[in-house]
C-alpha positions as CSV (number, residue, x, y, z in Angstrom):
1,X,82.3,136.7,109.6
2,X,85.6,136.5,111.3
3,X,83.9,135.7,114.7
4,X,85.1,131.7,115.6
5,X,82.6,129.0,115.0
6,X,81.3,128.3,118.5
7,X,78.4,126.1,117.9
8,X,78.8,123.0,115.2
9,X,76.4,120.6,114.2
10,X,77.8,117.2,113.5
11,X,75.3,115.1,110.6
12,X,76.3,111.5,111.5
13,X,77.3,110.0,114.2
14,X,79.3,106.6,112.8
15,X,82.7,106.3,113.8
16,X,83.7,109.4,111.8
17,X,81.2,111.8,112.9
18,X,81.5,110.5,116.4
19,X,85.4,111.0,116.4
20,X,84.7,114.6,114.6
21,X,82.7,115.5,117.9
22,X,85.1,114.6,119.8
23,X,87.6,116.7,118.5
24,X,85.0,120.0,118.8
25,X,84.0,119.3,122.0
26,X,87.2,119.0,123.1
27,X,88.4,122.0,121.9
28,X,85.5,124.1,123.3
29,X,82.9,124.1,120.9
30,X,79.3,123.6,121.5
31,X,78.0,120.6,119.5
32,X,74.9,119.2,118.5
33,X,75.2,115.8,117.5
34,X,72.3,114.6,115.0
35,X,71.5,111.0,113.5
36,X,68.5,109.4,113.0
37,X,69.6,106.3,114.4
38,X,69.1,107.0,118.8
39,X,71.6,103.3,118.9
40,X,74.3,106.0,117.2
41,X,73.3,108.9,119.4
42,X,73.7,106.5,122.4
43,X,77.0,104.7,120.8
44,X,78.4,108.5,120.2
45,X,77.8,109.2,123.8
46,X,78.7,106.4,125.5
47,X,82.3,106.4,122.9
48,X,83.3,110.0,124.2
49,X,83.0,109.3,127.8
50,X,85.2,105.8,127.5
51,X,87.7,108.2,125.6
52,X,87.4,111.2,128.1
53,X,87.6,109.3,131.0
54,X,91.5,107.3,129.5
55,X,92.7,111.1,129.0
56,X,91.2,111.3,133.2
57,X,93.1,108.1,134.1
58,X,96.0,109.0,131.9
59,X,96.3,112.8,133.5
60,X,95.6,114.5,130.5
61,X,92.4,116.3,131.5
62,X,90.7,117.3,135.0
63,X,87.5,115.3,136.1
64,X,86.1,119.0,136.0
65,X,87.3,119.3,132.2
66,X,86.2,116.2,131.4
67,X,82.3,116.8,132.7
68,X,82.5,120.2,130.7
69,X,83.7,118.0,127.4
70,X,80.2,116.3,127.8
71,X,78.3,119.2,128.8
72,X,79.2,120.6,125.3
73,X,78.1,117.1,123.0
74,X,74.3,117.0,122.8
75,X,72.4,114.6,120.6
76,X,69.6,115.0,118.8
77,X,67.6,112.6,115.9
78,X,66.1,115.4,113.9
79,X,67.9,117.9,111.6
80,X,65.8,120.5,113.2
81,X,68.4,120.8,116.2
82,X,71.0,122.0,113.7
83,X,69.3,125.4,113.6
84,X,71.6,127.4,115.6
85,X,74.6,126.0,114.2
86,X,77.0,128.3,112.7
87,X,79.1,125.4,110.9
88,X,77.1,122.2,109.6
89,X,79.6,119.1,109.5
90,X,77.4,116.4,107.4
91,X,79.5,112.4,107.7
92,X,76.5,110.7,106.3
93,X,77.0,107.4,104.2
94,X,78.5,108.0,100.9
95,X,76.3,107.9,98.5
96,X,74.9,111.3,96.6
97,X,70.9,111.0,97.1
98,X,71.4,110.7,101.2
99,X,73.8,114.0,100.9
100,X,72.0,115.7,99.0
101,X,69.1,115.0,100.9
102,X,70.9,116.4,103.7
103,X,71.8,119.6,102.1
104,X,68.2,120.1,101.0
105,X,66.7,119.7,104.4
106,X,69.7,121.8,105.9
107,X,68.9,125.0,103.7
108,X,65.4,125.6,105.6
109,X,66.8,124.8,109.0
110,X,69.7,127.1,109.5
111,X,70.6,130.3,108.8
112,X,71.7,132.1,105.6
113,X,75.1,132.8,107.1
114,X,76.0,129.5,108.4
115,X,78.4,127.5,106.4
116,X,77.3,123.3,105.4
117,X,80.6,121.3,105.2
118,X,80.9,117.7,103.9
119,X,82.9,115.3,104.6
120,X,83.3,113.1,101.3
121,X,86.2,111.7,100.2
122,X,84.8,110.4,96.7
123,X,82.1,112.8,95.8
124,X,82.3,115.5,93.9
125,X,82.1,118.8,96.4
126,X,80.5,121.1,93.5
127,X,77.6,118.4,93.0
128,X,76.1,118.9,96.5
129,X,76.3,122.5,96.6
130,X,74.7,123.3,93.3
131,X,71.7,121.4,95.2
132,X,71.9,124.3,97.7
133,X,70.2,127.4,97.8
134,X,73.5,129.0,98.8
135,X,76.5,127.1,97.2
136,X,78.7,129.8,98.1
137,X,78.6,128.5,101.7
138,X,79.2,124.9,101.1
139,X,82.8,123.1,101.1
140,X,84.5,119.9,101.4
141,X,85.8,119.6,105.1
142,X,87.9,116.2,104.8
143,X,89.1,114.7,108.4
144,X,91.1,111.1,108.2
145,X,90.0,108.4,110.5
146,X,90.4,108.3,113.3
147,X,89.5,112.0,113.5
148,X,91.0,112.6,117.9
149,X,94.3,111.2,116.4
150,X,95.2,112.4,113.2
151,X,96.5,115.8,112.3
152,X,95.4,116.1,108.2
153,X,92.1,118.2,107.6
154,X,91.5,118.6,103.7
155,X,89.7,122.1,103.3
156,X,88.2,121.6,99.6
157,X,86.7,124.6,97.7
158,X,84.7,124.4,94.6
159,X,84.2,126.9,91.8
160,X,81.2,128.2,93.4
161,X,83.0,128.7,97.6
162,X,82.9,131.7,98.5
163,X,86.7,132.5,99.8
164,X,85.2,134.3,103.2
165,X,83.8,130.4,104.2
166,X,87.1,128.6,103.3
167,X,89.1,131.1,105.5
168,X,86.6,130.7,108.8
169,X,87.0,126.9,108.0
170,X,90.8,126.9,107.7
171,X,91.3,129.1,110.9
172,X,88.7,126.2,112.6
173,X,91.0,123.4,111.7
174,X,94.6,125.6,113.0
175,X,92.5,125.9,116.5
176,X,91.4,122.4,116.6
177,X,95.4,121.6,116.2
178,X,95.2,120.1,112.9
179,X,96.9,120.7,110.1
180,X,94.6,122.2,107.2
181,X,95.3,121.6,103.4
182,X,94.0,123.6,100.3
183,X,92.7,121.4,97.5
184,X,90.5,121.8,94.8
185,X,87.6,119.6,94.2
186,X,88.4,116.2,92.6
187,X,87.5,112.4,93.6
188,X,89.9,111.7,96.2
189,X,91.9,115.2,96.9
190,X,94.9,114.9,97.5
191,X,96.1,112.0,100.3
192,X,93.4,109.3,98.9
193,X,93.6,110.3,95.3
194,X,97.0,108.9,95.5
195,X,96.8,106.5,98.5
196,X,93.7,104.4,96.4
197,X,95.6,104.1,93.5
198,X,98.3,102.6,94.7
199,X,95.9,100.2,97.0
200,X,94.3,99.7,93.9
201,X,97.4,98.5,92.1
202,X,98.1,96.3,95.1
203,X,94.8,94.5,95.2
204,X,95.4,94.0,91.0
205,X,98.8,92.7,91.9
206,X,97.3,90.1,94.5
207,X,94.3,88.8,92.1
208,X,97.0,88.0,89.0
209,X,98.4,85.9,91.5
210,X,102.1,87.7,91.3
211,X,102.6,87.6,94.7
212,X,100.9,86.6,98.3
213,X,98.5,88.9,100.5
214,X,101.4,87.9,103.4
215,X,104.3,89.0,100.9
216,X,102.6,92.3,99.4
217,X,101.9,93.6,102.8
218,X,105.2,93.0,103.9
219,X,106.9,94.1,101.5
220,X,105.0,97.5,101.6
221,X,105.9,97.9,105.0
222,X,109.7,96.7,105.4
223,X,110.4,98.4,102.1
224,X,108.9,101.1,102.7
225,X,108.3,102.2,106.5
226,X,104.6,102.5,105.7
227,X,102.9,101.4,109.3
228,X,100.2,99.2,107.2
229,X,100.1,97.1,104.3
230,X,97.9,97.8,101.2
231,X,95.8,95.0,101.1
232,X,95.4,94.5,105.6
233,X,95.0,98.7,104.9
234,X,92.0,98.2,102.5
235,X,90.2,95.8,104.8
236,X,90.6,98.7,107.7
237,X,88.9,100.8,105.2
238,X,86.4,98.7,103.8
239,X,86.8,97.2,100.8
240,X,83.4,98.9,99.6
241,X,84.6,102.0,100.5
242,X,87.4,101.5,98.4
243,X,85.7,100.7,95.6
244,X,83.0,103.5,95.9
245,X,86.4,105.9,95.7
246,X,87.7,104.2,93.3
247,X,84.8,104.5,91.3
248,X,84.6,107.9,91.9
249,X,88.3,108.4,90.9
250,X,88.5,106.6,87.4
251,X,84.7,108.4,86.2
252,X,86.3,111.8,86.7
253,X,89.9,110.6,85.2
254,X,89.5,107.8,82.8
255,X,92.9,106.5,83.6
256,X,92.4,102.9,83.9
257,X,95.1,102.6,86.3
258,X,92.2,104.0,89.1
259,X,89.7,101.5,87.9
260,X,88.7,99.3,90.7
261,X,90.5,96.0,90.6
262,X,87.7,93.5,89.5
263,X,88.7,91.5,93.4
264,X,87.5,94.9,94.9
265,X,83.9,94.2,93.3
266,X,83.6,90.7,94.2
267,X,84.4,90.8,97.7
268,X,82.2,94.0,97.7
269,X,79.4,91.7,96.0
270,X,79.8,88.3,98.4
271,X,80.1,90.7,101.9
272,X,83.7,90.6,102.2
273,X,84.3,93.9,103.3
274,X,87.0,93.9,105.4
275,X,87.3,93.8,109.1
276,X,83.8,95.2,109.8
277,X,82.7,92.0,108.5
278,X,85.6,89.7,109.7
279,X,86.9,89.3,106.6
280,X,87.9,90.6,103.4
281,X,91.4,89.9,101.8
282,X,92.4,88.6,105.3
283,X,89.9,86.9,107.9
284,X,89.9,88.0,110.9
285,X,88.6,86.7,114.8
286,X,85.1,88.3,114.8
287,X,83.0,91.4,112.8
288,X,85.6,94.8,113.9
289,X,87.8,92.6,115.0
290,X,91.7,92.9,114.3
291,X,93.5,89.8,115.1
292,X,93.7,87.6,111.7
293,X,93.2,84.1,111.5
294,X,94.6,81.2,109.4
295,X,92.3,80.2,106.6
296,X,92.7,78.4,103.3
297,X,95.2,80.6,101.8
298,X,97.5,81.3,105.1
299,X,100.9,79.9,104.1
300,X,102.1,77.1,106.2
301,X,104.8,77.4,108.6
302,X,107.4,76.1,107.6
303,X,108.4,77.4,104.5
304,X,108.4,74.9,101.4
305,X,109.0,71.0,101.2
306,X,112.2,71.8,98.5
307,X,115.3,71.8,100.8
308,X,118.1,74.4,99.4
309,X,122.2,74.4,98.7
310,X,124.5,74.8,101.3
311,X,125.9,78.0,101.6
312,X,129.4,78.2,103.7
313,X,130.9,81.4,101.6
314,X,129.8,84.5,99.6
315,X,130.9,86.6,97.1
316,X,130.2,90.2,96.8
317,X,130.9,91.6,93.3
318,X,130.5,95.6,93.3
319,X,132.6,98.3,95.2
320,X,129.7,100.9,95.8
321,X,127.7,101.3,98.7
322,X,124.9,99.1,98.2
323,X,127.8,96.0,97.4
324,X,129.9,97.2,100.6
325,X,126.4,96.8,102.4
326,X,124.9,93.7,101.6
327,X,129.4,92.4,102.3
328,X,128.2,93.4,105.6
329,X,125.7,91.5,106.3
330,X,126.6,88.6,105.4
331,X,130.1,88.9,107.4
332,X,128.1,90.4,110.4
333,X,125.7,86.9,110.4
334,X,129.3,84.9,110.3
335,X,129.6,84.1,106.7
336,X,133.1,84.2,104.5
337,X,133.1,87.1,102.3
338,X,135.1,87.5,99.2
339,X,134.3,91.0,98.0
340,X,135.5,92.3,94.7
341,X,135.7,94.8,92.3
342,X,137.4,96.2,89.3
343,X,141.1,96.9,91.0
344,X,142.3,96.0,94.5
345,X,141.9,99.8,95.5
346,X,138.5,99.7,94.5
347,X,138.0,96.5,96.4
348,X,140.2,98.3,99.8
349,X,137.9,101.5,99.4
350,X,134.9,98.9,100.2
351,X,136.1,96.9,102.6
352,X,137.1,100.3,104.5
353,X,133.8,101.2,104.1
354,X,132.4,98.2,106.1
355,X,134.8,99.2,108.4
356,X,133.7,102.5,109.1
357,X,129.6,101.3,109.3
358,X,130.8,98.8,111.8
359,X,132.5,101.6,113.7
360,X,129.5,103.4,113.9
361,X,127.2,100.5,115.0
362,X,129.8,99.6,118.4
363,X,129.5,103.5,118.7
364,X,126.1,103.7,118.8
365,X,126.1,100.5,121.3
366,X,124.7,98.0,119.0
367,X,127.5,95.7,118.3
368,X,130.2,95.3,120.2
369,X,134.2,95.4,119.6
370,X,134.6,91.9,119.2
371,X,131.8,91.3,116.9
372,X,133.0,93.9,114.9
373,X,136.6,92.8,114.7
374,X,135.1,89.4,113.4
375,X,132.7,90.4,111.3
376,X,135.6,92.5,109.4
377,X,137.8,89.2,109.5
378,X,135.7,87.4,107.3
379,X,135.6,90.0,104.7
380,X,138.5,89.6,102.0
381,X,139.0,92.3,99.3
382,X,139.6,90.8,96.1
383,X,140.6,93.0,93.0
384,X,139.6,90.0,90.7
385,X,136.8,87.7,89.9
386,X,138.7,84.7,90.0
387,X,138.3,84.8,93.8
388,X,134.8,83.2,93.6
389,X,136.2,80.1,92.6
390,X,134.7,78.3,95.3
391,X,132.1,80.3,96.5
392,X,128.8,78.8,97.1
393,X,126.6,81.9,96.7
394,X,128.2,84.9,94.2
395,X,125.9,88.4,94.7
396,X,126.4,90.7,92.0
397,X,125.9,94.6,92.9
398,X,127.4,96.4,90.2
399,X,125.9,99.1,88.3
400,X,122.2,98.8,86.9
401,X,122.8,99.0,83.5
402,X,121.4,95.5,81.9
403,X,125.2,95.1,79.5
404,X,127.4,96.2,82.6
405,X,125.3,92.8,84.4
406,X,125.4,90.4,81.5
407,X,128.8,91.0,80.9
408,X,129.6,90.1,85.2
409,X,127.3,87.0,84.9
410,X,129.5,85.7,81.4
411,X,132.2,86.3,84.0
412,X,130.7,84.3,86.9
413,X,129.5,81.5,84.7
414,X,133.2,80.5,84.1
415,X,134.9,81.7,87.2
416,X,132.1,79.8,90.1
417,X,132.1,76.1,90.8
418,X,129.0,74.0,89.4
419,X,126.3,74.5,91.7
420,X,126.6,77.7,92.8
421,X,123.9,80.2,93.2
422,X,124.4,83.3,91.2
423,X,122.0,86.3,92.3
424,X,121.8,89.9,91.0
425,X,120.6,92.7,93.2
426,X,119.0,94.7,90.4
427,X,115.6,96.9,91.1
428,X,114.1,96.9,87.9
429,X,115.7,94.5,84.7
430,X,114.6,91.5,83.8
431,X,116.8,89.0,86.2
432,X,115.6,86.1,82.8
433,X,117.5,88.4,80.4
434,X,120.8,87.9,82.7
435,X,120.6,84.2,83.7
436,X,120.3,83.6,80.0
437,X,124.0,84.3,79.1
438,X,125.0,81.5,81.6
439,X,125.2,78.2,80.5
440,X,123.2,77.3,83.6
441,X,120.3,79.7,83.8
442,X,118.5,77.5,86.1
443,X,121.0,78.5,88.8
444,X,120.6,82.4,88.3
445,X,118.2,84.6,91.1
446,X,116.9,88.0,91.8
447,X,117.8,88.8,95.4
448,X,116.9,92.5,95.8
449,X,118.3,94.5,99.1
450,X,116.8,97.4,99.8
451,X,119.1,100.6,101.0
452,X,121.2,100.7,103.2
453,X,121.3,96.6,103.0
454,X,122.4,96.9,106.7
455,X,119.3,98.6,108.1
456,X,116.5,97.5,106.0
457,X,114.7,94.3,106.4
458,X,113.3,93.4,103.0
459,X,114.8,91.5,100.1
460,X,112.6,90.6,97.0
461,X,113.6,86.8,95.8
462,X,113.1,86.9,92.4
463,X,112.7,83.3,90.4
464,X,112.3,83.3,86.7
465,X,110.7,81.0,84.7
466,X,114.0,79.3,84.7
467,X,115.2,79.3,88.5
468,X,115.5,76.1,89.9
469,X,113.3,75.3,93.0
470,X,116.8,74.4,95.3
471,X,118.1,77.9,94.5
472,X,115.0,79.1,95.4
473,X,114.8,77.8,98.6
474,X,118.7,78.4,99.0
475,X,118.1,82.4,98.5
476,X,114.9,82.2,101.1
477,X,116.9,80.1,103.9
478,X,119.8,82.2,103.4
479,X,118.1,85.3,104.0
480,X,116.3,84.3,107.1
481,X,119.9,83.0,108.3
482,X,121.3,86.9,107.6
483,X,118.2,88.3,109.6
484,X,116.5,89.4,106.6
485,X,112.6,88.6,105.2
486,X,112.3,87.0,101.7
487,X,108.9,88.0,99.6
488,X,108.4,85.7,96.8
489,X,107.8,87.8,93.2
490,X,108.0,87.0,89.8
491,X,110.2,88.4,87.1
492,X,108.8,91.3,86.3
493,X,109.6,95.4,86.0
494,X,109.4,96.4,89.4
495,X,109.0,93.3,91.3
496,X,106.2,94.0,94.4
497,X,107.7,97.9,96.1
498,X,109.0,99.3,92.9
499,X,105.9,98.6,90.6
500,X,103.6,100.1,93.8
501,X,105.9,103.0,94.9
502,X,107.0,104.5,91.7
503,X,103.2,105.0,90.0
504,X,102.7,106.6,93.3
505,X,105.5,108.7,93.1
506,X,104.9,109.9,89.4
507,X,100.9,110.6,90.4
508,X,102.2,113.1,93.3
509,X,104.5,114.9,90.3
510,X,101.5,115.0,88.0
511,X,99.4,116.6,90.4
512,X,102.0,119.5,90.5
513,X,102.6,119.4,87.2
514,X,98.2,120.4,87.2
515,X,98.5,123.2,89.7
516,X,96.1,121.1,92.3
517,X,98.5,121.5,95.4
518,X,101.6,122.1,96.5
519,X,104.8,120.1,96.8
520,X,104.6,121.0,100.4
521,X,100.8,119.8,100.8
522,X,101.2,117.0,99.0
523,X,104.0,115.9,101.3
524,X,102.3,117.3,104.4
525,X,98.9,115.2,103.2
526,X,100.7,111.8,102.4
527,X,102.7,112.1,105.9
528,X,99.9,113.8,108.1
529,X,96.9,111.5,106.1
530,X,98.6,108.0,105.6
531,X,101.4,107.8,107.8
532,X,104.3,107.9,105.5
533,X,107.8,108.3,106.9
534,X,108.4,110.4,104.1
535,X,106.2,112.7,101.4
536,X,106.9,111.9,98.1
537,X,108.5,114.5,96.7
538,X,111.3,114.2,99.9
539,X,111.6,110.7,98.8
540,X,112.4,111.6,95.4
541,X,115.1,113.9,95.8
542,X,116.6,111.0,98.1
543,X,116.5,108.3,95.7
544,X,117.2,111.0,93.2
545,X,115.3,111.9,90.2
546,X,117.8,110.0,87.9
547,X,117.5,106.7,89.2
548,X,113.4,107.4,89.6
549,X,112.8,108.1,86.3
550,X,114.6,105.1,85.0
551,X,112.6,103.3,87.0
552,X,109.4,104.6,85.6
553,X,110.7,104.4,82.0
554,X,111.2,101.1,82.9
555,X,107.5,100.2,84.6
556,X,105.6,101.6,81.3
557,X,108.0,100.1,78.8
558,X,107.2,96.7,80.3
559,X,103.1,97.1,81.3
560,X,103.0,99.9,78.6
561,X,100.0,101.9,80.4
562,X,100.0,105.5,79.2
563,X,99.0,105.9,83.1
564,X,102.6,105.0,83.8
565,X,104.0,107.4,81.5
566,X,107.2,109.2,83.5
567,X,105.5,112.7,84.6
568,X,106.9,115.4,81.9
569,X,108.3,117.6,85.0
570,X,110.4,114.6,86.3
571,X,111.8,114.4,82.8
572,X,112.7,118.2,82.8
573,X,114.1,118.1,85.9
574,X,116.3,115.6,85.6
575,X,117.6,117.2,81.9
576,X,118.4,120.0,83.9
577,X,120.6,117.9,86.1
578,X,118.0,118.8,89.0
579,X,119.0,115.2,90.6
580,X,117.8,116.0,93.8
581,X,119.6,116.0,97.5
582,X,122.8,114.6,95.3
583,X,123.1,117.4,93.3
584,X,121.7,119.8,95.6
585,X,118.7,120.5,94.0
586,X,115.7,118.6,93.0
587,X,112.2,119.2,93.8
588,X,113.5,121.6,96.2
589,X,116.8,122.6,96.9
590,X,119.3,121.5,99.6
591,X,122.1,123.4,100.9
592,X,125.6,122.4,99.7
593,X,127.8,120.1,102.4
């Protein structure tokens, strides 16, 4: 048993079978190639030599190497040719009776010793092999699309793998250069168990009309790094696919928050799949293709026909980072800033801190001296209030405590000129429940920078019931002027990246908290398997645990889901003070500065 697996039959040749092969022939092993379908066969064939001959043109392989590659890929229609294999990789459609099928068929063909992989992402692992004569031998081998490309392979064992077969199958995956992940068998694993819920949350967001498909997806990506949004991400999937996941994910866990979306089934229902159809939440050029097209619900250029306030000065109120940041900003794109906070010191200490980030930008060659030494001119320290007195947009970036804000905006409402804007930066209270102690709550905004406000390209405008549509547009115009992009959201606990990211985030704790993988797995899956900058648990020591379980305390209070319950480990953690990378220890711990 702990000779390599040299020959591997690959059951399916669609795009992931096809990229599978690919792989394995690539890395010297022999491979049959069976699908019933001799179009696939042909499609599989004619696929691997477009992709061997770019790594030709490209230098990345000999002609001679390349003409062994497709020596090694042979095709076949019948399950017959899988006899010799010593590894059986089934990709066939997702659906339990075909698989099953498969397995059946596959016990009288090859040998007692050879091991039958699947590669579900939704099924449950331990169904198919108690169909086999020998479920010992068979496991969930889970590679992400496209298979060449990406590094993730889930290795999934159910209660009835023999350990010997999840050991051969792990070694495999090291040699093919991926990067292999235990999991137990559960709808989803690891990377899609928490990747679908939070697409599903997305697509939910989108059909209660909260915000656009344009907005979501954006906001997704600037806020977060991710390289795709979730809703242009689930018509790359298949919206179907999706579903069938989904499915599979809320039957085995009966938390509503993984039951598909109702949108999911419609455009399932009408054909809307997603780009293999040409259209799905976005429309798109042709069937596969991935340019999208205007339609009906594209927003027009333009903007809206509601012109805004001018805006020739700012106020900053806050002395932290994030205030000092978004100070910045505005000075850099040439506006007047007042900045201010509790004491003249206070107010120094942030102004110096502008300085400092402007240093390091003419260091690192992206601004230059001059526009540095203007960009600090227009920033005045103030250690009052008073100073916005004739400010036509006042910014308030204080502490996220809801008193702490209403208090600043009683403050604002009698120091700033009529007609003033009057926006609050805050991640997760009700921006309603601030405009309200104003005697003009029509004139009150969320405007929500993401950190640092110099660097990131996102800022939620949020309107309440209340906000006037001028003020609106004045926050949107004003951002594109400071080189930002303004999503539209409503007034609600988390606004678009908060109410997506955190459920996320407290999903990856709970699957700790159940002994199904590792920290380090988790992160590895998330980063390796969907692209993330960051896993979640390194993300949650950087925000710090503090701040992310106020934000989830926040999220159920509001949509009171028991789904969205704070995970009892982050709770623990941060009792114990565990903050993360601030305090030197959260998830995992740092080493002191």
């Amino acid at each position: 048993m702990d000779t390599p697996l040299s020959t591997i039959a690959v059951v399916g040749l669609g795009t992931m079978g096809t990229g599978i092969a690919e792989v394995l022939a690539r890395a010297g092993r022999e491979v049959v190639g069976i699908d019933v379908s001799e179009a696939a066969a042909r499609q599989a064939v004619a696929s691997l030599e477009a992709s061997t001959a770019r790594s030709v043109s490209r230098e990345r392989i000999t002609e001679q190497e390349r003409r062994d590659i497709l020596t090694r890929f042979r095709t076949f229609s019948d399950l017959q040719a899988a006899a010799d294999a010593e590894l059986v990789i089934e990709v066939v459609p997702e659906t339990y009776e075909i698989k099953q099928q498969v397995f059946r068929e596959l016990d009288a063909v090859v040998s007692p010793t050879a091991i039958l992989a699947t590669g579900t992402n939704a099924l449950s692992v331990t169904r198919l092999a108690a169909e086999s004569q020998h479920p010992e031998r068979v496991l969930g081998l889970h590679f992400f699309n496209p298979a060449p490309a990406m590094k993730l392979v889930e290795v999934v064992s159910s209660v009835l793998t023999a350990p010997p077969a999840v050991e051969r199958v792990t070694r495999l995956a090291r040699e093919l250069g991926k990067e292999p992940v235990a999991v137990g068998d559960r709808p989803g694993f690891v990377a899609d168990g928490l990747l679908f819920g939070y697409l599903n949350q997305a697509a939910a967001m989108y059909e209660a009309n909260y915000a656009s498909r344009e907005d979501i997806d954006a906001a997704m990506k600037l806020g977060c790094g991710l390289p795709m949004g979730p809703l242009a991400l689930l018509d790359l999937i298949g919206i179907d696919t999706a579903r069938t996941v989904l499915e599979a994910m809320y039957t085995a866990s009966r938390d509503r928050l993984q039951a598909p979306a109702p949108v999911l089934g419609q455009l399932s229902e009408a054909g809307l799949t997603g780009r293999k159809t040409g259209r799905g939440f976005y429309t798109y050029d042709a069937p596969g293709g991935q340019t999208v097209v205007p339609h009906a619900l594209t927003p027009a250029a333009g903007g809206g026909a509601v012109a805004g306030r001018e805006v020739a000065s700012v106020g900053v109120a806050g002395s932290g980072t994030m205030a000092s940041g978004i100070a910045e900003v505005f000075a850099k794109a040439g506006y007047p800033v007042v900045l201010a906070a509790r004491s003249q010191e206070k107010a120094d200490t942030a102004k110096a801190r502008i300085g400092k980030s402007l240093a390091r930008s003419v260091a690192k060659g992206r601004l230059t001296e001059e526009a540095r030494d203007a960009a600090l001119a227009l920033v005045t320290a103030s250690g009052s209030l008073d100073s916005f007195a004739d400010v036509d947009l006042a910014v308030e970036a204080v502490a996220e405590d809801l008193e702490v804000k209403r208090q600043l905006f009683q403050t604002l409402d009698k120091v700033c000129k009529p007609g003033a804007v009057l926006a609050t930066t805050t991640s997760s209270l009700p921006v309603v429940a601030i405009a309200r102690v104003t005697s003009r709550p029509e004139d009150v905004v969320g405007m929500h920078f993401f950190n640092p406000a110099p660097a990131m390209k996102l800022v939620e405008v949020v309107r309440t019931v209340l906000t006037a549509d001028d003020v609106h547009a004045t926050v949107r115009e004003v951002c594109v002027k400071v080189r930002k992009h303004p999503v539209d959201c409503g007034d609600r606990a988390g606004f678009i990246v908060n109410a997506l990211l955190f459920p996320y985030l407290n999903n990856a704790i709970k699957m700790v908290e159940e002994h199904y993988a590792t920290l380090d797995d988790i992160d590895a899956a998330m980063k390796l398997g969907g692209g993330y900058p960051m896993g979640p648990f390194e993300l949650l020591d950087v925000v710090g645990l503090d701040v992310s379980l106020a934000i989830e305390k926040v999220l159920h209070s509001e949509f009171r889901d028991p789904g969205l319950a704070p995970a009892p480990l982050l709770e623990h953690l941060v009792a114990a003070g565990c903050l993360g990378r601030k305090t030197g220890r959260g998830f995992r711990e740092y080493a002191r500065r």
